[in-house]
Every structure is written in structure tokens, then in C-alpha cells.
N, C-alpha and C positions, 0 to 999 in steps of 0.2 A: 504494500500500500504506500502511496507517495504521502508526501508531506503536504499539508493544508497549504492552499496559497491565499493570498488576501485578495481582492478584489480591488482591479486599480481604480481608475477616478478618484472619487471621492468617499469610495469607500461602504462603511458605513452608514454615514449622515446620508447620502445619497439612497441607498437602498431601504433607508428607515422612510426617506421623504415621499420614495415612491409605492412605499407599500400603503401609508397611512396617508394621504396626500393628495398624491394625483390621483387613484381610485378612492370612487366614493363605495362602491357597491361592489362585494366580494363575490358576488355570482358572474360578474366581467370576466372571471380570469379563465372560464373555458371558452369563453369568444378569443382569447388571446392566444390561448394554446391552439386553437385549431386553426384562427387565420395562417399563426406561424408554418401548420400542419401545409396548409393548404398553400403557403408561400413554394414549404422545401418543394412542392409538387410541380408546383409551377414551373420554378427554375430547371427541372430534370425533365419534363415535358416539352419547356421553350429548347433546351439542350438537343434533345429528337428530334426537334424539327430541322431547328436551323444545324446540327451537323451528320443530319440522316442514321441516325441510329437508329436500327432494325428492331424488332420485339416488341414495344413500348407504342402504344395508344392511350388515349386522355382512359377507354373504358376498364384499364388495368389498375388504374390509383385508385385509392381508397383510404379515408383516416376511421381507422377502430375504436373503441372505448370500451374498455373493460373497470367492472366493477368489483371490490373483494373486501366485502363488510369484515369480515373477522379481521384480514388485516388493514384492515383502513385505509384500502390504497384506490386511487383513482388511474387510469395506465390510459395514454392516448398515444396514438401507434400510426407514424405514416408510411406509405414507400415512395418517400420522395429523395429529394437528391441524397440527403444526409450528411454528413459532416467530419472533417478530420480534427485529429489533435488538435492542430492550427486554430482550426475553423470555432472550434468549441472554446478555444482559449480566449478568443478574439470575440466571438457574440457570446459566449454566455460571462466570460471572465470579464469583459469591462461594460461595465454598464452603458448603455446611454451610444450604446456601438452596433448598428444594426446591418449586420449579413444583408438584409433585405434591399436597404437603401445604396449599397454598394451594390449588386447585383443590378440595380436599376441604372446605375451610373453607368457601369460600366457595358450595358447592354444596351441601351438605352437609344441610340442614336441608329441603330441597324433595321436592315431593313424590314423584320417582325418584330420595330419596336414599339408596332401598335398594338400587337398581343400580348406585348408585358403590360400585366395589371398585378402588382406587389402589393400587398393589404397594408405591413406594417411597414414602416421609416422611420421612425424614434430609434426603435431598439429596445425600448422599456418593458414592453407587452409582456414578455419571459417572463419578469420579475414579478408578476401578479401573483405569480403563483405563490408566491411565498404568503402574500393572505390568507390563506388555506393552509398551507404545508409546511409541516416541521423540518419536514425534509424532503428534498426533489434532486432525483436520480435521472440523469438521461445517458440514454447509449444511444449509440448513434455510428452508421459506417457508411462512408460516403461511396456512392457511384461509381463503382471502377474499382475500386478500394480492398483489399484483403483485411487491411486491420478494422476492428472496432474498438469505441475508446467510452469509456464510462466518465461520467461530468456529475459533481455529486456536491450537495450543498445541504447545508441546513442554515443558512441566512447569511448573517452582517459579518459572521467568522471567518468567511472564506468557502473555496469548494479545491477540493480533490480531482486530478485527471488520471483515471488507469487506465493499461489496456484492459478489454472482453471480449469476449466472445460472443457473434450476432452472424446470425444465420444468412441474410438479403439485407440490399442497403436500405436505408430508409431512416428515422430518430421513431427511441421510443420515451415517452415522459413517465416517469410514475411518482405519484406525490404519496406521501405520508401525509395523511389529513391530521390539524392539530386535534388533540384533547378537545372536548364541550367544555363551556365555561356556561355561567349562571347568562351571562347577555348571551353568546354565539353557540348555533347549534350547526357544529361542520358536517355531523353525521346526512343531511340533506341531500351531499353531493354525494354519496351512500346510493340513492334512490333510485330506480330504473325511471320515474314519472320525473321526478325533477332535474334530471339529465335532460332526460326526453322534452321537458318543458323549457329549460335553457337552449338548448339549440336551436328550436325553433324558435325562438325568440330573436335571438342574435345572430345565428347562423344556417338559415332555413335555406340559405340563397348561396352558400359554396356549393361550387361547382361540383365538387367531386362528393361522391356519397360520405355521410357520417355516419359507421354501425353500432349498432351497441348489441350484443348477445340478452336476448331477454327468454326469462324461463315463461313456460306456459304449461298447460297440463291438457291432455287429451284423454278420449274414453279410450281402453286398450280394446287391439283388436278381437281377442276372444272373450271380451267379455259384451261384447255390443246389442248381440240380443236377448241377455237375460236381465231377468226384474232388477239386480243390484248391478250396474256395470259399476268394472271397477278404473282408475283412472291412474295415467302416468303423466309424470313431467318428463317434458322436452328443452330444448334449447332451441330457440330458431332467431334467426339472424337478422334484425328491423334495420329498415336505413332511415333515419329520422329528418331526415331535410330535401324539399321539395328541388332543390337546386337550380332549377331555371326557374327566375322571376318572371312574373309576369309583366313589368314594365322594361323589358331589357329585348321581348318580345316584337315583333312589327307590326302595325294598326292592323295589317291586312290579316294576321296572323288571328286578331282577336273576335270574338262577337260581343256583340253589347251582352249580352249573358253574362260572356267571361266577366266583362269588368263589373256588371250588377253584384253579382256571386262573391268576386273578389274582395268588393267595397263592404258587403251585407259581413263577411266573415271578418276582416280584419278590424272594420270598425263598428262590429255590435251593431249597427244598424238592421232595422225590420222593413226599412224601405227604401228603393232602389235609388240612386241619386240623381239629382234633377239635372249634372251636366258632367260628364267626364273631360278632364283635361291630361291629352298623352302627349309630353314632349321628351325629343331626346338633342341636345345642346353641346355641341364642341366647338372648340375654340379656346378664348382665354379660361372660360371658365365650364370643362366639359362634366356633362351631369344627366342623369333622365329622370326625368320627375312623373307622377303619377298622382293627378290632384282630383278631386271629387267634390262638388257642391251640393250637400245636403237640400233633401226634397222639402225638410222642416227643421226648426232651429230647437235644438237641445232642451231640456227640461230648463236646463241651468243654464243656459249661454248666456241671458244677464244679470247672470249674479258672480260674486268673487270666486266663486269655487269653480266657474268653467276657468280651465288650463290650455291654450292654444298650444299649436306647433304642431310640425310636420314631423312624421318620422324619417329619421336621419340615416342611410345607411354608408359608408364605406365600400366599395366594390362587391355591395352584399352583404355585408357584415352590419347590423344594427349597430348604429352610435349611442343615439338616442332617440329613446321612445316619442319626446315631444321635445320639440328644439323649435322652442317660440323666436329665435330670432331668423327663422325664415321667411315668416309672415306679419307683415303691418297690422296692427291691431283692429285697423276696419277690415282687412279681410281674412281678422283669426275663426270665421265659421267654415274657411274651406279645409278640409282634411286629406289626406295623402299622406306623397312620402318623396323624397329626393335619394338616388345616389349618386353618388360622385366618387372615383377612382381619382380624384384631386384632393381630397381631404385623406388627412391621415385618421388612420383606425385610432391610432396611441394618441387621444389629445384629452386632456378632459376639459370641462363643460367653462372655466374660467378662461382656459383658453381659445376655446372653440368660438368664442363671444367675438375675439378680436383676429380671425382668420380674415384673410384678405378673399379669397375663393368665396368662402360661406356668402360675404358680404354681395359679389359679381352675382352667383346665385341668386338673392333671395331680392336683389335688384330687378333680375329678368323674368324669376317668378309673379314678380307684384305687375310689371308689364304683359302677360300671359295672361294674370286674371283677370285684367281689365279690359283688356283686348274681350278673352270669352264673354266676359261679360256685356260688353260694346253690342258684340256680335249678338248674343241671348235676346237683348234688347230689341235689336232692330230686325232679326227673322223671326220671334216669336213672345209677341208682348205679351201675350195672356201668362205667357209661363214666366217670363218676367215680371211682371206685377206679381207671381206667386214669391216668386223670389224674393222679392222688395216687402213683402209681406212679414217674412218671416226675419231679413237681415237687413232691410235700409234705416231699424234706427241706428245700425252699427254703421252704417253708412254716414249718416251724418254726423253722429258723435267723433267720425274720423275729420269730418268736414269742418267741426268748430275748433277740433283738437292743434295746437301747437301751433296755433295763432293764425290757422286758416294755409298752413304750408302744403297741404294733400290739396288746395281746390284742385289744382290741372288735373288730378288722377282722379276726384272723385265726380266734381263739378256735372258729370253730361252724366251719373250713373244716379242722380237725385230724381226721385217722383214727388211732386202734390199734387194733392185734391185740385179740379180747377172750379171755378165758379162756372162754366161750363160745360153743362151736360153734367155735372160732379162726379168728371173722372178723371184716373192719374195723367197726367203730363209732364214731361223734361222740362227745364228749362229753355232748349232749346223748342219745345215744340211752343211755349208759351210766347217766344220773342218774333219767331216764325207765323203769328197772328198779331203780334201787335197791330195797331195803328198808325196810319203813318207822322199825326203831330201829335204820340203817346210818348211821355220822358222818360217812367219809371216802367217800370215793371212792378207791380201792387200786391200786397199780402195783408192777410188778417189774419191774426191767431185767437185761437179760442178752442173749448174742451172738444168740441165735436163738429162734424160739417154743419148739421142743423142748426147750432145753435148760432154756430159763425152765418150762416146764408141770410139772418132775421137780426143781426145785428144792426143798427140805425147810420155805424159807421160808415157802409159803403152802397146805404142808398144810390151816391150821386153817382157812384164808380158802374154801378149794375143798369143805371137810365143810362148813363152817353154808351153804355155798351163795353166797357171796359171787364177784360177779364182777371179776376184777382183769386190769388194764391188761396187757400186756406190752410193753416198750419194749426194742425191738432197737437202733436209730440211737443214735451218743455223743449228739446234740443232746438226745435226748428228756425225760431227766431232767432236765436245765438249763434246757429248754424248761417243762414243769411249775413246776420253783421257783419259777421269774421268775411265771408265773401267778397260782402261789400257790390258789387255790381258782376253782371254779366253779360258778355259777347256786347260790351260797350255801356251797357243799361245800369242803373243804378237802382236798386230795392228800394221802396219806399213802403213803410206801415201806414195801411188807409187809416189809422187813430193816431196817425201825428197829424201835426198844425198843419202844415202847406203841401195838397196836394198836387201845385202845378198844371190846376185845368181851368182858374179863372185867369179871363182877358183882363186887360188893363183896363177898361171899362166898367168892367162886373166888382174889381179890384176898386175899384175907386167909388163906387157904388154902393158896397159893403164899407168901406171906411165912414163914410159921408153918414150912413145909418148907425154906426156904430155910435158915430158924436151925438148923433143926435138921443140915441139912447145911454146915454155914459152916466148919466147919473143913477138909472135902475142898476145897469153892471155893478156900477161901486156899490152899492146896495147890497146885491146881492151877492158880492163877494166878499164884504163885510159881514154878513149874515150867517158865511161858511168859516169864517176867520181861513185859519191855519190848513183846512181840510183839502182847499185846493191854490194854487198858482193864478188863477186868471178866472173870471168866468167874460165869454165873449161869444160874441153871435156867429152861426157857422153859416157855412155855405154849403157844407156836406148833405146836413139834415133834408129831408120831403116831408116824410108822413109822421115823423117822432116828433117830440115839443125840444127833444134835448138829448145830449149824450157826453158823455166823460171821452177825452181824448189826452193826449200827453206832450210837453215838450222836452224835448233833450234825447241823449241819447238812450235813457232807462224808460223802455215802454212798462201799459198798465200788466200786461202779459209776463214781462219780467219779473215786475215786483215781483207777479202770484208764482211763478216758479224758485224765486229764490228764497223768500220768504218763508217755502214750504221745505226749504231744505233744516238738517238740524243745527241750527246758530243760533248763535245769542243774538247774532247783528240783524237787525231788519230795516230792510232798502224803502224807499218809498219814492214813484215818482211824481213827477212837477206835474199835478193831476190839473183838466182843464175843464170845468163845465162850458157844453156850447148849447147855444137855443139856438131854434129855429124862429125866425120871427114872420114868419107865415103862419106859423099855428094858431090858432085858436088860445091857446094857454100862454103864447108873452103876449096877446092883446089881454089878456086876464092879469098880468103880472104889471103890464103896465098902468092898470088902470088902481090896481092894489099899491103903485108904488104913490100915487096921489093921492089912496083915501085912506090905505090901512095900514101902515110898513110893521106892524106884528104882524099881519096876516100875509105880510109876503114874506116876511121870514120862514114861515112858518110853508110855505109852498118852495122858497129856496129851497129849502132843507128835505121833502117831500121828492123833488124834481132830482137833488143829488144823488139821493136814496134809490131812487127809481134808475137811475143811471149806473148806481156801484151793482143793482140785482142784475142786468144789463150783461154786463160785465162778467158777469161770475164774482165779484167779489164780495167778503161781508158787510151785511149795512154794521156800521159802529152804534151804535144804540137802538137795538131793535125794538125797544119796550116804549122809548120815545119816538120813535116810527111807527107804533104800532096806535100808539096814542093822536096821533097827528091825525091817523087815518078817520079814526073813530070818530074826529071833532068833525071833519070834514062832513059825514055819515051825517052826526048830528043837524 
């Protein structure tokens, strides 16, 4: 037996940081072991090709796994290239030194060097093993080779190189699973189901078969037709990973089946999805993604507890189950999955944040789904409006989000209500009817269409024929501001002061009446004190006597949205009583302001009241409102 060597780099501190560290989750380290499995394969396969060696087809490889509870050992087993003295000194002896990424290097530029696809380039991946294992044995005899050489460690002390004896070339692992502790239970990887269940998890998609020997039990043959048959155990050979993915696959290859089927399995879904997205992408950033737009949105998709992100794989290899930074937060309802033979398998999740590739990715991803989505819209609105049903307030919540930087992406994928016909409309389809001397583009908000369509504000908008927005969701109006205008137009709320449809005529005309009623106004804005900013005669009103409008930039609509959130702080805007002085009720007011000013007070207040119910808002003294009415009664 040789002498213990140390472990160069850095040693200890180094193989402590990557045991405890850079893996979070100790079930990774058979994705690790078998990518490497499936590297050595690689390289002695790409060997065959490019120097014609005879015998050797991709259907000859194969990575084993053997399990052996009494002795606590977990053994994975490949015939792939495998490894000399040298070879084992050099990737298993120094850490942080990866076989894989030299092989890349050096192959890399020839002319099958678009068939090299190497999982790991750290080098680190090996050492997972030690999360698990008190001690880890590999033998190993490379390709050509006559000797075999044993590579043996139990951690941060060092490992041992001897010769042994190994029948065909290939590496084989075998861990020493540690002792159970009161937190960790190593016995799991023991399990033929939780093997079976890790692979397919992380490794469904290596090419080359993973087998495991699982016992089963059969009726024996002479006993099959009598009343007690009796029963043996067998061994039979399961290969646990499906190995050709189905996005790596060609469109022509698939049926809409396939991908129903695919989507319904992999993500718990009971119903098929409302739009498949198959791309496969080379260049700076080569990748094939396989994306899905749910036919309806999650129990929890708005609340904290939904988790976005795409599944993440490695040349096949799962990274991570949900890798939210593929997806923009307005479009964390579409589900899939990305791989990329440009991401390394060995990264973990801190650093995977600041990958340049991820980043080109999930750049062309958000371009993809907006495109599909462009396209959903405009060859099939009905199923679009289903869509928007179920995800456009995440649409717009993207749209108010970060100070209005997503318009260009989201801008044309926005539906309202229209006052027209009361149904969904673009913005674009809205501007695409304007009129031709119309300035704004017009919105109202309020709880529901109905109550918005009888609102008094946009009487005068609904006679000249003007078509206006209705905004139900709190987001909608916040969503607009941040906007600010479109394809040239500016938003305007029909309950602000200046709609931009009186002449200078009509303007001058309402001023002139205004003076001449200025002493009721003060009146009657004295009457409200502090409750409102202004009261003044409108030009919006027809058939109401009056209505509450606002100036500035905090509509009445905002208040009721922010006020409803949980703060101590409550907003209030610069509220505006307007009459119509056509009605019937200021020739009432005015005649009150010459015989009775308690009893126009007392209809201010009445007219305000009627205005905040209007509104959706509450009246502030319902008992003196209530009282007002009765006197009136009497």
C-alpha cells in the first residue's frame, strides 16, 4: 500500500468549501457521478469515431449502479474511456482540475467538434461525493491500457494510488455511505425507489442507458396452477432514464399529443396547454428550450407562495428545478425548461445568477414569448382574451413595474374593456379608431364595467362619440401613468379637470358663467370646508346635477386603491365638486343661495354625498346624510 498523498491546491479549506458550500442539496452528487460516467463515455466514443476504431458503437456503453445495504456501498460503473495513474493523479488529486475541460480544449476545434458535448468543466463534481461518503474508492483502467490503478480517499487527509486488478477498461466508483446522524438519513441512497427517483430527476436525459439490478418476485413455474402458488425472487435489469429528450427532438418528429402528454406529466397539469413554444438557438448563446402557456393560471399564481422558473438543464442533466432568472416576472406563468451545453453542470445557484450565457438566454426567451404571444393575439383573439383572462393582470403589474421600463415589451400585449360594444381592445386597436381632432386617448376607472358605463363623468365623452377605456383592476390606472402616452397619444382620466374638447368659444363661455355664479361656488365651497379643493361648474355633466372629479396627479380611483392597502398613511386627492348648471337643481341652488344659505348648505352637502356614492367611495357621516334626507322627506 503507498503512502497517503495530500491533495494539492488548497487542500483542505478547499474541499471543506466545496463539500459544505457550493452544494446545497446532497442528493446532486449522483447527477455528478454519472455526468462524469457519461463524460469518460463520451470521450472513448468521440475516440471511435474520429480514429476508426472497430468494435465500439454508442449501443455498447452503458453506466450501472449497484446497491449493497449490508455494506453500505453505492458502486457506479462505466465502460468508458477510463483512466491512468497520470490521469487519476491529475483529476481526482487536485481539485478544481477537470479531465473534462481539457479534453474539450484540446478536441475542440476539429472537425467532430460539434459532437463534443462534455457535461462537466469545473472539475469539482467528483468531490460531491464526499457528502455522502466516508470513503470513495475508484478503479479505473484506461482504453488500451493493461494496468488498472485504485484512487482511494476518505476526505480532507489525502487519497492513496495503487495498482489493481480490473477486468475491461472503463472507472468504477464505490462510496462508503457515512453513518445516520439525528439530522441526515444516508441510508436513502440504500433504496432501489430513490435511486430510481434521483435519476430521473437529474438524469433522465443521458444518452447512454443508467441500470440498476432491481429484485422482483415471480409465481414459480410448477406451482402456477395450484390453489397456493408459490413465489421466487428474481433479478432483472431496469434502465431508469428515458435518454432522448423530447425537446432535442424535431417539430416534424412530434405530435401535438406528444407535447400535451409531455406538459400534462412533467408539470402536474390536468389540462393541455393553450400554446407550445419549440425553439432550438445556436450561436452566441446555443440552447433548446421547450416552453408551455398554461390553459389556466395556478391556484396560487397571485399569491407569495407561487415560485416561477424554468427548469434548467445542462446537456440533459437537470441544474435546477426552477431557475427564476430565466423568466421576467410578467411572464413567470409560462412553464418549461431550457438546455444548454453552454452552461456548466458544476455551478451553483449564486453563481449561476451572474452567468453571462444564462443572461443571452433568458434575453431571447422573453423575445420568443412575446413574439408567441404577438402572434396568439393576432391569428386567434378569442383564445387570446382567454389568455388575458387568466395572466394580463400579470401583464400589467409588469407594465407599472420599474418605473414603466417593460412598456416596449408589454405595451401592444395590454386588453381593456372599451366603451364600445364593451369589449377587449389593444391599445393599438383603440388609436386605430380615434378621431381625427381627438388628443387623448380616455379612460375611467371604476369597480366594474356597469358601474363605470353610468358614471356622470363621461356623459360628454359617450355624446360626441368618443371611445373610452374602462379600467376595473387597482393596477390599471398606475399601469397607464407609468406609460404615460401611446403611439404618440397621451392618456387622459375622463375625472380630471381639462378634457380638451371645449372651443375657445364654449371656453370663454363657461368662464363668463362661472363669474357670474362665483358667489354660490364660494358658498358652496365654504359649506364643504376642507372636504374638497374647488367646487366649479362642469362642462362634462348632461343628465347628473353634479359629480366629484380631481386635480393633480392622484386620481379619486387612486386614493381608493391605496388607501385600501395596509398603512398607517392615507392619501387623499384634491377632490372637485362640478355642477351642471343646466339642471334643474343649480336653478334650485341658486335660488336657495338668495333666500336660504342653511338650506343650501345643507343640499351642498346632500349633492357631495351623492357624488362620493357615485364614486364608490364612503359618505363620511352617514347618520348626518341620513338625517339631511329625512328633513328633505319632511
Amino acid at each position: 500500500m503507498s503512502r497517503t498523498k495530500q491533495f494539492k491546491a488548497e487542500s483542505k479549506r478547499l474541499l471543506d468549501l466545496m463539500i459544505n458550500s457550493i452544494y446545497t442539496h446532497r442528493e446532486i452528487f449522483l447527477r455528478e457521478l454519472i455526468s462524469n460516467a457519461s463524460d469518460a463515455i463520451d470521450k472513448l466514443y468521440y475516440h471511435a469515431l474520429s480514429e476508426g476504431l472497430s468494435g465500439l458503437s454508442r449501443e455498447d456503453f452503458a453506466i450501472d449502479i449497484a446497491l449493497d445495504k449490508e455494506n453500505r456501498t453505492l458502486t457506479l460503473t462505466d465502460n468508458g474511456c477510463g483512466m491512468t495513474k497520470e490521469e487519476l493523479e491529475n483529476n481526482l488529486g487536485t481539485i478544481a482540475k477537470s479531465g473534462s475541460l481539457a479534453f474539450k480544449k484540446e478536441n475542440g476545434d476539429g472537425e467532430n467538434a460539434k459532437d463534443i458535448d462534455i457535461i462537466g468543466q469545473f472539475g469539482v463534481g467528483f468531490y460531491s461525493a464526499f457528502m455522502v461518503a466516508k470513503d470513495v474508492k475508484v478503479v479505473s483502467k484506461a482504453f488500451g491500457s493493461e494496468e488498472a490503478w485504485c484512487w482511494q480517499s476518505q476526505g480532507v487527509e489525502g487519497y492513496t494510488i495503487d495498482p489493481c486488478g480490473k477486468e475491461s477498461h472503463g472507472t468504477q466508483i464505490e462510496l462508503t455511505l457515512k453513518d445516520n446522524t439525528e439530522d441526515e438519513n444516508y441510508d436513502e441512497f440504500l433504496e432501489t425507489y430513490r435511486v430510481r427517483e434521483l435519476v430521473k430527476k437529474y438524469s433522465d436525459y443521458i444518452r447512454y442507458p443508467i441500470r440498476l439490478p432491481v429484485q422482483k418476485s415471480r409465481v414459480k413455474e410448477d406451482t402456477k396452477d395450484s390453489e397456493k402458488p408459490e413465489y421466487e425472487s428474481y433479478t432483472e435489469i431496469e434502465t431508469l432514464n428515458s435518454m432522448v429528450p423530447i425537446w432535442k427532438k424535431s417539430k416534424s418528429e412530434l405530435t401535438k399529443e406528444d407535447y400535451n402528454n409531455f406538459y400534462k406529466e412533467k408539470f402536474m397539469d390536468f389540462e393541455d396547454p393553450m400554446r407550445v413554444i419549440h425553439s432550438s438557438t445556436e450561436g452566441t448563446a446555443t440552447y433548446n428550450a421547450l416552453l408551455f402557456i398554461p390553459a389556466r393560471a395556478p391556484y396560487n399564481y397571485y399569491t407569495r407562495d407561487f415560485e416561477k422558473g424554468l427548469q434548467l438543464y445542462a446537456s440533459g442533466v437537470l441544474i435546477m428545478e426552477k431557475c427564476p432568472d430565466l423568466l421576467p416576472d410578467y411572464f413567470s406563468f409560462v412553464r418549461g425548461l431550457v438546455d444548454s451545453q453552454d452552461l456548466s453542470l458544476n455551478i451553483s445557484r449564486e453563481m449561476l445568477q451572474h452567468d453571462r450565457q444564462l443572461k443571452i438566454i433568458a434575453s431571447r426567451l422573453e423575445k420568443k414569448i412575446k413574439s408567441e404571444l404577438e402572434s396568439l393575439l393576432k391569428s386567434d383573439r378569442e383564445a387570446y382574451e382567454k389568455f388575458f383572462s387568466n395572466f394580463g393582470l400579470q401583464l400589467k403589474y409588469g407594465l407599472y413595474s420599474d418605473y414603466g421600463m417593460h412598456k416596449d415589451v408589454l405595451q401592444d400585449l395590454i386588453l381593456f374593456t372599451s366603451s364600445f360594444e364593451k369589449k377587449l381592445v389593444t391599445l393599438a386597436d383603440y388609436v386605430s379608431r380615434m378621431k381625427e381632432e381627438q388628443k387623448y386617448i380616455y379612460y375611467m376607472s371604476g369597480e366594474t364595467v356597469e358601474r363605470i358605463d353610468h358614471l356622470p363623468q363621461i356623459e360628454l365623452l359617450k355624446e360626441k362619440g368618443y371611445e373610452v377605456l374602462y379600467l376595473t383592476d387597482d393596477v390599471d390606472e398606475f399601469a397607464l401613468t407609468m406609460l404615460r402616452e401611446y403611439d404618440g397619444k397621451e392618456f387622459k382620466n375622463a375625472a380630471s379637470g381639462d378634457l380638451g374638447l371645449e372651443s375657445e368659444e364654449e371656453k370663454e363661455a363657461a368662464k363668463k358663467l362661472g363669474e357670474e355664479n362665483k358667489e354660490l361656488l364660494e358658498a358652496m365651497q365654504k359649506a364643504l370646508g376642507d372636504r374638497v379643493a374647488q367646487v366649479r361648474l362642469s362642462s362634462r355633466l348632461k343628465s347628473h346635477p353634479a359629480c366629484l372629479s380631481s386635480d393633480g396627479d392622484l386620481s379619486l380611483e387612486m386614493e381608493k386603491v391605496l388607501n385600501a392597502m395596509p398603512s398607517d398613511q392615507k392619501v387623499k386627492a384634491q377632490r372637485v365638486l362640478e355642477l351642471n348648471a343646466s339642471h334643474p337643481v343649480f336653478q334650485k341652488l341658486r335660488e336657495l343661495q338668495r333666500e336660504d344659505s342653511q338650506r343650501l348648505e345643507t343640499y351642498t352637502s346632500l349633492l357631495y354625498n351623492q357624488a362620493l356614492l357615485m364614486e364608490g367611495l364612503p359618505v363620511e357621516d352617514p347618520i348626518a346624510f341620513s338625517n339631511q334626507i329625512c328633513e328633505l322627506m319632511q
